[in-house]
DSSP file (Angstrom, degrees, kcal/mol; ACC not computed):
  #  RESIDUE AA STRUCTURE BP1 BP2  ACC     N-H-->O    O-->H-N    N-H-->O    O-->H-N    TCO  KAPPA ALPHA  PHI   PSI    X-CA   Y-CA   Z-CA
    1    1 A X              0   0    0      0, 0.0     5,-0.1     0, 0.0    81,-0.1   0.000 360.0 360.0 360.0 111.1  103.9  173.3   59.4
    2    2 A X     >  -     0   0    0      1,-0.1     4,-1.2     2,-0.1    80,-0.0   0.022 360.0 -98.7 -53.8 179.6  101.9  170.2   58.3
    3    3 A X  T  4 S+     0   0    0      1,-0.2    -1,-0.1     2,-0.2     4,-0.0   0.572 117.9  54.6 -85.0  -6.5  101.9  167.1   60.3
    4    4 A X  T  > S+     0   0    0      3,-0.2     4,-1.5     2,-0.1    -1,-0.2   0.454 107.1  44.2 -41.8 -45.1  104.5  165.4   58.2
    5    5 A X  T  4 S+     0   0    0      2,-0.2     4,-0.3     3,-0.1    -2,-0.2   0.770 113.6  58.4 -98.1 -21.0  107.3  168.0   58.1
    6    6 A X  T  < S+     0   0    0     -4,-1.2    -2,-0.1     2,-0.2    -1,-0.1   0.479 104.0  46.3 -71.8 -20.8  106.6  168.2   61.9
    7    7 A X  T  > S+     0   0    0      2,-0.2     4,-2.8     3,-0.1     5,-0.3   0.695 113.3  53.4 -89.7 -57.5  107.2  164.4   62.7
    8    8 A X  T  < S+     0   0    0     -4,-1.5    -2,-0.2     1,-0.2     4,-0.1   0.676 109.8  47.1 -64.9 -16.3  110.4  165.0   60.5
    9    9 A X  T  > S+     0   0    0     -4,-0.3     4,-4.3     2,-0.2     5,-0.3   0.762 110.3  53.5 -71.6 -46.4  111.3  167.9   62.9
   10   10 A X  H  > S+     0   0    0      2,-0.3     4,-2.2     1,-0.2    -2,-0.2   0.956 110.0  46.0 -43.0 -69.5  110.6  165.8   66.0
   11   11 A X  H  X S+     0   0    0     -4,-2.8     4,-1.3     1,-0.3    -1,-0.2   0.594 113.4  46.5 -97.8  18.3  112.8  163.1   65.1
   12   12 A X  H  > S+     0   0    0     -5,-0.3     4,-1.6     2,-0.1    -1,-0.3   0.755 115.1  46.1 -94.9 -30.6  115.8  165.3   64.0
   13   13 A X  H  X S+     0   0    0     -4,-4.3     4,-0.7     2,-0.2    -3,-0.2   0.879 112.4  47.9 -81.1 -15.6  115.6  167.3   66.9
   14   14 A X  H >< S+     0   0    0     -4,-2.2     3,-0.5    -5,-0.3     4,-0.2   0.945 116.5  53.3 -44.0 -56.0  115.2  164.1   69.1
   15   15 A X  H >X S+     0   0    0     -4,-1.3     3,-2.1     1,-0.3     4,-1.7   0.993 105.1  51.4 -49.6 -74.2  118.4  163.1   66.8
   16   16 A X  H 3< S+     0   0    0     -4,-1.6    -1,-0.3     1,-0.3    -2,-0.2   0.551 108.4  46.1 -30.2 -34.2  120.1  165.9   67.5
   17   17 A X  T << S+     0   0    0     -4,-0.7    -1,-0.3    -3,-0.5    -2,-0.2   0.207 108.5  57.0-117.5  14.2  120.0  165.8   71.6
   18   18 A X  T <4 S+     0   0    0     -3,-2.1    -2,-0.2    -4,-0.2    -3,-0.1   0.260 113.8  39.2 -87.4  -3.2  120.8  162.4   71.9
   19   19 A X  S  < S+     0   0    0     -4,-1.7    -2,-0.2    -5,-0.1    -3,-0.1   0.437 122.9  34.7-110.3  18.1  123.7  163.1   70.1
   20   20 A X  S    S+     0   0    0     -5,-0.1    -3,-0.2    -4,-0.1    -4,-0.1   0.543 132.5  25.0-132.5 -45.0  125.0  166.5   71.4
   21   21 A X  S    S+     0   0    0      1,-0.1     2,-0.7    -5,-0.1    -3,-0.1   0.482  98.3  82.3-107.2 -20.2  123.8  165.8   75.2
   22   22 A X        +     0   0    0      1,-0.2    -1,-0.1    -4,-0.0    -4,-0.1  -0.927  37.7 164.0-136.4 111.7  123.5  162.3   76.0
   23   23 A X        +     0   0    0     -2,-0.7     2,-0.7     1,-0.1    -1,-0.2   0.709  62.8  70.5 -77.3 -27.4  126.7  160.4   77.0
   24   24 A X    >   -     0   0    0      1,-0.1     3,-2.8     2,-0.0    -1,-0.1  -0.765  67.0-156.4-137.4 116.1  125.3  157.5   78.5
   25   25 A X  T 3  S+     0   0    0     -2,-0.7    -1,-0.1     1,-0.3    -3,-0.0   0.697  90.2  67.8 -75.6 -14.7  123.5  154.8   76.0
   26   26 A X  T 3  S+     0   0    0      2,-0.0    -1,-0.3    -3,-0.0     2,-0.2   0.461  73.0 105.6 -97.0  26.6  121.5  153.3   78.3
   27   27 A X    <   -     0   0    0     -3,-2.8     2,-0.3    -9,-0.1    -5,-0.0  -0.689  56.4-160.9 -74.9 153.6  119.3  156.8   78.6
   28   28 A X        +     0   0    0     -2,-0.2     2,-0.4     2,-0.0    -2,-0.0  -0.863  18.7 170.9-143.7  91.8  116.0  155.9   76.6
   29   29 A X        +     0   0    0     -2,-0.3     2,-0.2   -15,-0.1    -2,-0.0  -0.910   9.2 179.7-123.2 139.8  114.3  159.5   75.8
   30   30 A X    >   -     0   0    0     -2,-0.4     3,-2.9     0, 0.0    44,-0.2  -0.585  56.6 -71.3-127.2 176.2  111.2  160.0   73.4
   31   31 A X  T 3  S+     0   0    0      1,-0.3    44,-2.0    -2,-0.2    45,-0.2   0.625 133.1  46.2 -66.0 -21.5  109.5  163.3   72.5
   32   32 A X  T 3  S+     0   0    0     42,-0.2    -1,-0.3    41,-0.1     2,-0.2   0.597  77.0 131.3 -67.8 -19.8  107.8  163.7   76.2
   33   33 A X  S <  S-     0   0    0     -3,-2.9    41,-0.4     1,-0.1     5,-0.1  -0.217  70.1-123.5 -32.8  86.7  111.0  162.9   77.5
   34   34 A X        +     0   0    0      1,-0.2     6,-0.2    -2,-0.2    39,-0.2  -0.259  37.2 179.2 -56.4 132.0  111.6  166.2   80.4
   35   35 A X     >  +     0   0    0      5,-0.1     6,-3.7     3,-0.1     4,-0.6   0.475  69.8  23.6-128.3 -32.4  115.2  167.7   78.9
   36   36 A X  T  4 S+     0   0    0     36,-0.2    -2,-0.1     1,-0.2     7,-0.1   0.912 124.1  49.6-118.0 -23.4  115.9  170.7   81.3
   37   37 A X  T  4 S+     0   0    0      1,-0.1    -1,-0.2    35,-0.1    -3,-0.1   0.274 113.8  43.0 -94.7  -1.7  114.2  169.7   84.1
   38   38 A X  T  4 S-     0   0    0     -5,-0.1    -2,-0.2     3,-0.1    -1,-0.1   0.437 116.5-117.4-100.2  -6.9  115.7  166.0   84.2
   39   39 A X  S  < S+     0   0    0     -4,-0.6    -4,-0.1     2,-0.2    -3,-0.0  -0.338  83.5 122.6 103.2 -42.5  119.4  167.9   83.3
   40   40 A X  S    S+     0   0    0     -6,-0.2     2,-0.4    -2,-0.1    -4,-0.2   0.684  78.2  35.3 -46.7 -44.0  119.8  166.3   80.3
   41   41 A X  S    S-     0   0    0     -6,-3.7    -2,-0.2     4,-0.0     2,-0.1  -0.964  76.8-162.5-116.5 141.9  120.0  169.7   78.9
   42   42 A X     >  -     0   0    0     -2,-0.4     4,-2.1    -5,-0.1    -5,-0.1  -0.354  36.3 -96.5-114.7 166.5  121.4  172.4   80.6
   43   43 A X  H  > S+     0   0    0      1,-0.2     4,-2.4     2,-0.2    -7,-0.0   0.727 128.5  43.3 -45.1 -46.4  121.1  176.6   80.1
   44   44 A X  H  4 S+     0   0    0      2,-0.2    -1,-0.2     1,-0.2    -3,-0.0   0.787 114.7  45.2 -87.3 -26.7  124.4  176.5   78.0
   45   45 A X  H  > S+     0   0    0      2,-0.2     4,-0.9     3,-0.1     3,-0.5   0.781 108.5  60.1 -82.5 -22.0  123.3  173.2   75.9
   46   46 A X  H >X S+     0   0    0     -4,-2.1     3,-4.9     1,-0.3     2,-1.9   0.960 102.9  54.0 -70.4 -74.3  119.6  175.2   75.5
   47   47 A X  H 3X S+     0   0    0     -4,-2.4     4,-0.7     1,-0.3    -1,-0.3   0.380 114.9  42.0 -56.1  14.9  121.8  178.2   73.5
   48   48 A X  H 3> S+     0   0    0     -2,-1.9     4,-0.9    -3,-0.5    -1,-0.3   0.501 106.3  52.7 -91.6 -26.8  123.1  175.5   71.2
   49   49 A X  H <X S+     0   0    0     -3,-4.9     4,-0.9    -4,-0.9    -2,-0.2   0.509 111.2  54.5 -94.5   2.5  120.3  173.7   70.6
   50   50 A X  H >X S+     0   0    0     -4,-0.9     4,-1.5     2,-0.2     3,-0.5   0.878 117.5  39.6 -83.1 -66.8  118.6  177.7   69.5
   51   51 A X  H 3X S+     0   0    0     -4,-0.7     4,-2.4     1,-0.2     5,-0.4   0.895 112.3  45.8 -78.4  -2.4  121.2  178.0   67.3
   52   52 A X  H 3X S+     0   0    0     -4,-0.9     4,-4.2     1,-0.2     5,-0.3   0.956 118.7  50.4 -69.1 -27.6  121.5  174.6   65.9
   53   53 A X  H <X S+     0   0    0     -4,-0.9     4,-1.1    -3,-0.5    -1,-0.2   0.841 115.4  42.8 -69.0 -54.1  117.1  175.1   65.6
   54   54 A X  H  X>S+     0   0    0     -4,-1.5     5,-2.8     1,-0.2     4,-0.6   0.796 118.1  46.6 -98.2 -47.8  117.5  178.8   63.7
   55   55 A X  H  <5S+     0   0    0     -4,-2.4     3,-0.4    -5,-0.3    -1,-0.2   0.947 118.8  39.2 -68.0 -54.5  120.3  177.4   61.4
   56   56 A X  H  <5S+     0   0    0     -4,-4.2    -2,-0.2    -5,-0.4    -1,-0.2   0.854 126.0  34.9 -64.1 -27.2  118.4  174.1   60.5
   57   57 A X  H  <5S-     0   0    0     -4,-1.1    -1,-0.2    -5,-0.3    -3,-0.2   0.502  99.2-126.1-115.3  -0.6  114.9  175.6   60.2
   58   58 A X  T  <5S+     0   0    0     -4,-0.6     2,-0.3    -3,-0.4    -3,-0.2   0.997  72.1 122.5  60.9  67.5  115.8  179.1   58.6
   59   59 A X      < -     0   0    0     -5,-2.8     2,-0.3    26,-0.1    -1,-0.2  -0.984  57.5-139.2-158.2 164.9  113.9  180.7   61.4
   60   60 A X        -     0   0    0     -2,-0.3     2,-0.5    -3,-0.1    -9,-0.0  -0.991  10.6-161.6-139.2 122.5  114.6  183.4   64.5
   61   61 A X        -     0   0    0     -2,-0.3     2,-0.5     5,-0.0     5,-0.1  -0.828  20.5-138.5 -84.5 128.7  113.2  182.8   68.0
   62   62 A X    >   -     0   0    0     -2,-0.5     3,-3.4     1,-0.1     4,-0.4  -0.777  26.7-104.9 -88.8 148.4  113.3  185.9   69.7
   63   63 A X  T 3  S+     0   0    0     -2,-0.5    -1,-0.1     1,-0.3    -2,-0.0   0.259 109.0  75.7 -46.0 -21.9  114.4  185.4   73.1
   64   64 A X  T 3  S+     0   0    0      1,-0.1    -1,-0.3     3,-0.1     3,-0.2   0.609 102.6  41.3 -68.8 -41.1  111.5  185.8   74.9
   65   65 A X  S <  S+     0   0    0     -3,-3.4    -2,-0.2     1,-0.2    -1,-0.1   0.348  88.7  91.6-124.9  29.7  110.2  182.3   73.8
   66   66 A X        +     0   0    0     -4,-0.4    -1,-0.2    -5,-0.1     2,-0.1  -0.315  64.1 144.0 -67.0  36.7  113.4  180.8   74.2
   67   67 A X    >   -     0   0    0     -3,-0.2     3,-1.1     1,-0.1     4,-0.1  -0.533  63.2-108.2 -94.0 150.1  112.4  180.0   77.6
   68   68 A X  G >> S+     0   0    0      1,-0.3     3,-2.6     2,-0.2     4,-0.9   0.906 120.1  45.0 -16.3 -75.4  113.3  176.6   79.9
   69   69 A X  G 34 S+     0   0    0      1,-0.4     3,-0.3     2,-0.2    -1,-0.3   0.707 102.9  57.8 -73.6 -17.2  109.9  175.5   79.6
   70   70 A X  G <4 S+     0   0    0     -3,-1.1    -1,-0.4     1,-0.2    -2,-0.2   0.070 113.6  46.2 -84.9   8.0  109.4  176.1   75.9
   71   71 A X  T <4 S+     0   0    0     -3,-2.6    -2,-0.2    -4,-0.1     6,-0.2   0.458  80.3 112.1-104.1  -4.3  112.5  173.7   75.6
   72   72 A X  S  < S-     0   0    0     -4,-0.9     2,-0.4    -3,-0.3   -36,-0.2   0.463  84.5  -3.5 -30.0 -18.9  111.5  170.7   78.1
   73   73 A X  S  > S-     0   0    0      1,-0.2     4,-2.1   -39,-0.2   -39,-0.1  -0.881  78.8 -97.2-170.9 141.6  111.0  168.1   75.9
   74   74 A X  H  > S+     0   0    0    -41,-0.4     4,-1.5    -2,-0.4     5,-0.3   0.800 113.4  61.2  -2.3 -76.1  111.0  167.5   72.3
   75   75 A X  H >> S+     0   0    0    -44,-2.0     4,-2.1     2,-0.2     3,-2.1   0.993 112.3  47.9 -48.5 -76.0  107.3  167.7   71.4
   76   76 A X  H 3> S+     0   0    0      1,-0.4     4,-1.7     2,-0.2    -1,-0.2   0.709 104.4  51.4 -28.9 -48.4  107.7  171.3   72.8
   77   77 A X  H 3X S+     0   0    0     -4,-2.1     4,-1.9    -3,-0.2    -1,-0.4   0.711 114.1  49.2 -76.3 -18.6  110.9  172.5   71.1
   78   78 A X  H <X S+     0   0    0     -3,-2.1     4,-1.3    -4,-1.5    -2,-0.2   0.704 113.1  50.5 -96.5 -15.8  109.0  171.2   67.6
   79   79 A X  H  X S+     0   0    0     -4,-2.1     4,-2.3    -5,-0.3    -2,-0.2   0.830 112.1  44.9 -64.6 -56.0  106.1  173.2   69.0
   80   80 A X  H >< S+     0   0    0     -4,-1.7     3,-1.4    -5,-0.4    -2,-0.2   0.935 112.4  46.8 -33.2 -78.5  108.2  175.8   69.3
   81   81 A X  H >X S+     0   0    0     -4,-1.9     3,-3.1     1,-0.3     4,-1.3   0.861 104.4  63.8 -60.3 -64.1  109.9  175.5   66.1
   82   82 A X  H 3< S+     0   0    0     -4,-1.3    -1,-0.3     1,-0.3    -2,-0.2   0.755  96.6  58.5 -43.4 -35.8  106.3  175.1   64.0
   83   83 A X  T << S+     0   0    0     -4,-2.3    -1,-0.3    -3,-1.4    -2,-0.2   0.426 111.2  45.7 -93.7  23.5  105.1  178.7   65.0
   84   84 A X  T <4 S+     0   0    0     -3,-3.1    -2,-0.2   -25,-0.0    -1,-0.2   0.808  90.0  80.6-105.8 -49.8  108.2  180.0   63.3
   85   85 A X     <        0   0    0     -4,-1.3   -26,-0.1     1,-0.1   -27,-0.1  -0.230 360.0 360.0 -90.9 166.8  108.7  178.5   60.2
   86   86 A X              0   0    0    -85,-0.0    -1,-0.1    -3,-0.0    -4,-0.0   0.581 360.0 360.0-101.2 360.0  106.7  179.8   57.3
């Protein structure tokens, strides 16, 4: 994934879990921003944001690097996301 399509990944999954996870407008979270280990996302909200990630990017994480820490922040899940798509 160039560095371009990877910045456009960033801020749609950024987009995406401030509007699915975050009630409260004065949270202020950027792509280091800790997502399961400050709560913001939880176990159940991580299997939503996999499939919204599989559906949006035409890609399958196998389950094994679906892990908590491989979703922790932005940057990560786009990390994540990059060694999948082709």
């Amino acid at each position: 994934m160039d560095a371009q399509k990877q910045e456009e990944a960033r801020v749609m999954i950024l987009d995406y879990v401030k509007k699915e996870y975050i009630d409260d407008d004065d949270v202020t979270l950027d792509y280091d921003t800790p997502l399961i280990s400050s709560g913001y996302v939880d176990s159940f909200s991580m299997v939503s944001l996999l499939v919204f990630l599989e559906k949006k990017f035409s890609i399958k994480i196998p389950p094994s690097q679906a892990t908590p820490a491989a979703f922790d922040s932005v940057n990560k899940i786009a990390e994540l996301v990059s060694r999948f798509v082709g």
